[in-house]
N, CA, C and O atoms as CSV, one atom per row, in Angstrom:
chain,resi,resn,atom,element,x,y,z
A,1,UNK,N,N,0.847,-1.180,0.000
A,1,UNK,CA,C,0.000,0.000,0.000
A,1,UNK,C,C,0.888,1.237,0.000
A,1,UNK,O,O,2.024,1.204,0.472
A,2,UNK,N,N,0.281,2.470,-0.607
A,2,UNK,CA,C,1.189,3.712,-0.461
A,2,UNK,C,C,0.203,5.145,-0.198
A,2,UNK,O,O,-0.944,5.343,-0.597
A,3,UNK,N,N,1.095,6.049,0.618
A,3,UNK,CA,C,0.081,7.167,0.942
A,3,UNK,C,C,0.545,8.353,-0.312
A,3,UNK,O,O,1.625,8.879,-0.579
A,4,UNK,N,N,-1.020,8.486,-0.986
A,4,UNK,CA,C,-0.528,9.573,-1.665
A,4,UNK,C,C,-1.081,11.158,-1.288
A,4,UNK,O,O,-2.171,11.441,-0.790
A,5,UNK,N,N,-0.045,12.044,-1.663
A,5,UNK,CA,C,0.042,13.354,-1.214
A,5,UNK,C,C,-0.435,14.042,-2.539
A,5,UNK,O,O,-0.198,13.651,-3.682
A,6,UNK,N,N,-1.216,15.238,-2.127
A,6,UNK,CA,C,-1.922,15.744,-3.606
A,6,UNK,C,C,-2.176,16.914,-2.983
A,6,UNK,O,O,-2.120,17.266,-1.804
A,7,UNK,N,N,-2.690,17.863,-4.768
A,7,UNK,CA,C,-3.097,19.104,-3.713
A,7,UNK,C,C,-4.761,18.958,-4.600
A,7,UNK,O,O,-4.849,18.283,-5.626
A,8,UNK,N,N,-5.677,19.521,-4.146
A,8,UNK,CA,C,-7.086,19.274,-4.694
A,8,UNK,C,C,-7.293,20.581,-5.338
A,8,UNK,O,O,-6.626,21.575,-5.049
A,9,UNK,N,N,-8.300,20.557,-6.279
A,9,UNK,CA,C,-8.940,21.971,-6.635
A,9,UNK,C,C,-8.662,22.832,-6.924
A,9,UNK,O,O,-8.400,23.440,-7.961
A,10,UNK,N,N,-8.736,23.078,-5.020
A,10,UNK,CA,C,-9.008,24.640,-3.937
A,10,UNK,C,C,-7.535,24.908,-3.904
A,10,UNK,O,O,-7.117,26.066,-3.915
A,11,UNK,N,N,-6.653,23.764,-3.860
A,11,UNK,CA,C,-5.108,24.385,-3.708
A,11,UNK,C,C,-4.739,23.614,-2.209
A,11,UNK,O,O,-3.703,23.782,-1.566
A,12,UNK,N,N,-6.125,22.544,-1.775
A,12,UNK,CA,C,-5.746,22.213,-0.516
A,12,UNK,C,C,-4.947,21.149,-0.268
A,12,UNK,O,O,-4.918,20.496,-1.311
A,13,UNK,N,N,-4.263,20.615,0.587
A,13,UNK,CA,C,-3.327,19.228,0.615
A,13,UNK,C,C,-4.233,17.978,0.892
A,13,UNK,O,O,-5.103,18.194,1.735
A,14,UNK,N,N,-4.212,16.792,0.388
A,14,UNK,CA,C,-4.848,16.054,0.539
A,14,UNK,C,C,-4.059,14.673,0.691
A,14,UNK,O,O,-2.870,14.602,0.379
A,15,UNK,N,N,-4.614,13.824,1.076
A,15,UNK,CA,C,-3.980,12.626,1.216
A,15,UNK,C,C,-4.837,11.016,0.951
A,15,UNK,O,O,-6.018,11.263,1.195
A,16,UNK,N,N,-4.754,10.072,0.706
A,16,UNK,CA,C,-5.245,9.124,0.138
A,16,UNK,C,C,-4.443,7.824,0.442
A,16,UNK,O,O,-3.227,8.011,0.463
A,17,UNK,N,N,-4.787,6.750,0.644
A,17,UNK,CA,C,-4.222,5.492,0.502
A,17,UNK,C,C,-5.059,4.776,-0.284
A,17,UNK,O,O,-6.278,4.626,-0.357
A,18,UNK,N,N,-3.686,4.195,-1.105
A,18,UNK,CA,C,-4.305,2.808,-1.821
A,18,UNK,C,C,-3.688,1.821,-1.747
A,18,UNK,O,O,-2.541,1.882,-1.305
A,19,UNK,N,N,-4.296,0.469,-2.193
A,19,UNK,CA,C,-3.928,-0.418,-2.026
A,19,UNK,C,C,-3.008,-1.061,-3.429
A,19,UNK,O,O,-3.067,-0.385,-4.456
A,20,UNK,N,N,-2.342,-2.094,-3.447
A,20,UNK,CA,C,-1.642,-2.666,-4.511
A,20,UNK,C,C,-2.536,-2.879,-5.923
A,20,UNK,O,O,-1.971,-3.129,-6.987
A,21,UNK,N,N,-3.878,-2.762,-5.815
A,21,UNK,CA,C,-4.823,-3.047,-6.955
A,21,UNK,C,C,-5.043,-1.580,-7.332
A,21,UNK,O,O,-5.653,-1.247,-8.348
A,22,UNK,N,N,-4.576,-0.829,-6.563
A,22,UNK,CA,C,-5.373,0.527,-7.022
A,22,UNK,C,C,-6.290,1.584,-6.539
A,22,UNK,O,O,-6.455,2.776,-6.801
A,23,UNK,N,N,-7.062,0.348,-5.398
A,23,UNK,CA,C,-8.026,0.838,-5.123
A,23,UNK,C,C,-7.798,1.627,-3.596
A,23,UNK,O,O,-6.946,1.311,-2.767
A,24,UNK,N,N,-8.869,2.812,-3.462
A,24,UNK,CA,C,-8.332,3.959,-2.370
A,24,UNK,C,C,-9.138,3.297,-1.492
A,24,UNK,O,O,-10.297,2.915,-1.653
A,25,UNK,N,N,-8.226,3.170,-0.298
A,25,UNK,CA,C,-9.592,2.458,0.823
A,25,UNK,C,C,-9.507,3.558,1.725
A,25,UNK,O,O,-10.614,3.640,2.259
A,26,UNK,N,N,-8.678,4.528,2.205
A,26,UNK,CA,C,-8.562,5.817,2.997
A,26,UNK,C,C,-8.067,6.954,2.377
A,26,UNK,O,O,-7.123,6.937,1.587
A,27,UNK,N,N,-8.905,8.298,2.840
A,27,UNK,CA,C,-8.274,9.674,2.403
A,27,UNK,C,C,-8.738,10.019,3.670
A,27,UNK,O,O,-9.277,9.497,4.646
A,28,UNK,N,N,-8.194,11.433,3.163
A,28,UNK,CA,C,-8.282,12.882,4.201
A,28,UNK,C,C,-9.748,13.587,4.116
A,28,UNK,O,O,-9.892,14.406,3.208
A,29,UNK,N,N,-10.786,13.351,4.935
A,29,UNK,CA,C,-11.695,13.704,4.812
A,29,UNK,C,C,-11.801,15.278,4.383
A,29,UNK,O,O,-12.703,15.850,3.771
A,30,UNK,N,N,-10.787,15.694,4.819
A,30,UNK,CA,C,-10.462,17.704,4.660
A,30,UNK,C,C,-9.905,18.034,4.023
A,30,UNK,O,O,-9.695,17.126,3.218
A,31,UNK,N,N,-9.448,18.820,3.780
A,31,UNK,CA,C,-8.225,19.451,2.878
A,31,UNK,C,C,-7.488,19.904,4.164
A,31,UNK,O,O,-8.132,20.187,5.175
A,32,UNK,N,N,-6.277,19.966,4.128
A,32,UNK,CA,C,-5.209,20.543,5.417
A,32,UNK,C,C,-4.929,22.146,3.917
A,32,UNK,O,O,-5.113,22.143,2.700
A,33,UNK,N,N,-4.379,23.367,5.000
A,33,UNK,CA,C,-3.688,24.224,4.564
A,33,UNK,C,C,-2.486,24.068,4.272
A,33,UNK,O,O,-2.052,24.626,3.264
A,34,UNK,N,N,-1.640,23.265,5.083
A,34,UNK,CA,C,-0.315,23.392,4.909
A,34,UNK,C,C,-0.064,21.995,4.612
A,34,UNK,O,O,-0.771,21.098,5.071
A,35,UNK,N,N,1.233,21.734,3.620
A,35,UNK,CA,C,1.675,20.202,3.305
A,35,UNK,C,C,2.067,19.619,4.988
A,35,UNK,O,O,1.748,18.487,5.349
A,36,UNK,N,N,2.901,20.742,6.020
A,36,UNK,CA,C,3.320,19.559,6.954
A,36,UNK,C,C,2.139,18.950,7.693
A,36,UNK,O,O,2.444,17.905,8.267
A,37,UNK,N,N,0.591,19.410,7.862
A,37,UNK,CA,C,-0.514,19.372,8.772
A,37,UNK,C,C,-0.901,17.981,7.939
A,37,UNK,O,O,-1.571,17.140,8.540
A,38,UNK,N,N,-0.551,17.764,6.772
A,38,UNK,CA,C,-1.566,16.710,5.724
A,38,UNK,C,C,-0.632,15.694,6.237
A,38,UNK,O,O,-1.046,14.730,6.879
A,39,UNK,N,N,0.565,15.869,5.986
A,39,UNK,CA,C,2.007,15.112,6.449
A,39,UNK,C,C,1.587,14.078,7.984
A,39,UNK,O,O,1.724,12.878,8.221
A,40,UNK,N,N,0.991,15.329,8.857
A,40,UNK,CA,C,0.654,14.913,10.075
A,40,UNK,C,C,-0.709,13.654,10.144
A,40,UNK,O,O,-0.890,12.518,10.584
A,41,UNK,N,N,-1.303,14.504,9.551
A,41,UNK,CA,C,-2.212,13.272,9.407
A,41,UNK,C,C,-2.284,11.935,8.786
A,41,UNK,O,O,-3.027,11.027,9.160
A,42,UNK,N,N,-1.372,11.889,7.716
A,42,UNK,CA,C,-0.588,10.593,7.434
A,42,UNK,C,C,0.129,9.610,8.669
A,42,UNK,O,O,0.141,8.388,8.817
A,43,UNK,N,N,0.713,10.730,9.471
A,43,UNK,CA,C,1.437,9.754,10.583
A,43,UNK,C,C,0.081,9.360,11.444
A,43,UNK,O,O,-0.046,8.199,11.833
A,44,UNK,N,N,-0.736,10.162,11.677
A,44,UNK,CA,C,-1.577,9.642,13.106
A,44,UNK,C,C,-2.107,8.411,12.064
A,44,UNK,O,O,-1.861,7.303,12.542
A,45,UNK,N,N,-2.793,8.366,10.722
A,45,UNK,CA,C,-2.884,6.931,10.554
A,45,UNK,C,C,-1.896,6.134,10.489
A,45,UNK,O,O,-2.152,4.941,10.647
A,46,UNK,N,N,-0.844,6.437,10.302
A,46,UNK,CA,C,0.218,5.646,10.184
A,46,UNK,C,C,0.056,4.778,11.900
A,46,UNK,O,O,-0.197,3.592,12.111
A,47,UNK,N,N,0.265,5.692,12.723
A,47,UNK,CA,C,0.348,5.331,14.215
A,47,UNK,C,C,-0.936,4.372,15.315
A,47,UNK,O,O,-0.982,4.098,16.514
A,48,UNK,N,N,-1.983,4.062,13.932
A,48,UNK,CA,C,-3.064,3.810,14.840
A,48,UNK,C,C,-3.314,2.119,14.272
A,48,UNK,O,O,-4.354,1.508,14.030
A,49,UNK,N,N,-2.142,1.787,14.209
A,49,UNK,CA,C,-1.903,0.426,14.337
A,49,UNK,C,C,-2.015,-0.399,15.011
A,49,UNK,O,O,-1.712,-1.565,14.760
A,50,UNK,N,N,-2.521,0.059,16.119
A,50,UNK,CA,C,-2.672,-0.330,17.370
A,50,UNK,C,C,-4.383,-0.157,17.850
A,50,UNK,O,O,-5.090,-0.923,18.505
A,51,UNK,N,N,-4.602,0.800,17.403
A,51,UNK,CA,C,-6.044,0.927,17.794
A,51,UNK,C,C,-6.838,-0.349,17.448
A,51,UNK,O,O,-6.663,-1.173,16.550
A,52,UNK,N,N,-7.942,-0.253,18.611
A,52,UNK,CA,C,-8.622,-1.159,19.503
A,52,UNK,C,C,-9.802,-1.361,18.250
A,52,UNK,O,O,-10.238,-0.348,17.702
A,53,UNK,N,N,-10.272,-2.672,17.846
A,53,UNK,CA,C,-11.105,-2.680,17.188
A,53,UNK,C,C,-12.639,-2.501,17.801
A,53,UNK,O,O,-12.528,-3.194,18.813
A,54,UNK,N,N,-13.998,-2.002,17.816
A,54,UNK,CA,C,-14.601,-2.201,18.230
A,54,UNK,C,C,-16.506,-2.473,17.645
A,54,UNK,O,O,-17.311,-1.554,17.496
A,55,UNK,N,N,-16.822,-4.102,17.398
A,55,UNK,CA,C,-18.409,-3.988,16.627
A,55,UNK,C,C,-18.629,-3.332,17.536
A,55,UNK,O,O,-18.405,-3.223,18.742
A,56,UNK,N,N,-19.258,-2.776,16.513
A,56,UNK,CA,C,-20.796,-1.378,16.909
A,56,UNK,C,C,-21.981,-2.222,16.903
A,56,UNK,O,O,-23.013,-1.956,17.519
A,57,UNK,N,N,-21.831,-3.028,16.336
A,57,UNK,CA,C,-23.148,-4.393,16.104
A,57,UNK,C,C,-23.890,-4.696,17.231
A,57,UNK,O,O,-25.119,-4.759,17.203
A,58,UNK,N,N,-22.828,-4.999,18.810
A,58,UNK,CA,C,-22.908,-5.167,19.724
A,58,UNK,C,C,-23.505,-4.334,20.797
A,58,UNK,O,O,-24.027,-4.563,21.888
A,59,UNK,N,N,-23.239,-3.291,20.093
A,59,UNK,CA,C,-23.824,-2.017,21.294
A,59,UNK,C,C,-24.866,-1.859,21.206
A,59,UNK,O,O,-25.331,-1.983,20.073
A,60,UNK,N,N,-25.786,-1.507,22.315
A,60,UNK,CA,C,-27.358,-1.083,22.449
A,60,UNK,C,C,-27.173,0.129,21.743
A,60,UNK,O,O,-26.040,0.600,21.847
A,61,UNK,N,N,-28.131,0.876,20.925
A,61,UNK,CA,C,-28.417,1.866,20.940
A,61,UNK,C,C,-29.041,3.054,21.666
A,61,UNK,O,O,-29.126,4.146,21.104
């Protein structure tokens, strides 16, 4: 998989992952202003490798 860095449109930074087929399974819901803020948000997904899975299936509403 690879994270790609883009700018959209508006001129905003954006970010995207895809997978080896092509296909994008994550972006940047926002546009960031600055390349290092988009940068940043690459790492926090990068970093949430760890995060806790949790069904929602399970929960009462």
């Amino acid at each position: 998989m690879r994270f790609e860095l883009y700018r959209d449109s508006a001129g905003g930074w954006r970010w995207r992952l895809r997978t080896q087929n092509g296909n994008v399974v994550a972006d940047s819901a926002e546009a960031y202003v600055r390349r290092e803020d988009c940068e940043h948000g690459i790492a926090l997904v990068k970093g949430s490798a760890e995060a806790a899975i949790v069904d929602m299936t399970l929960r009462i509403a």
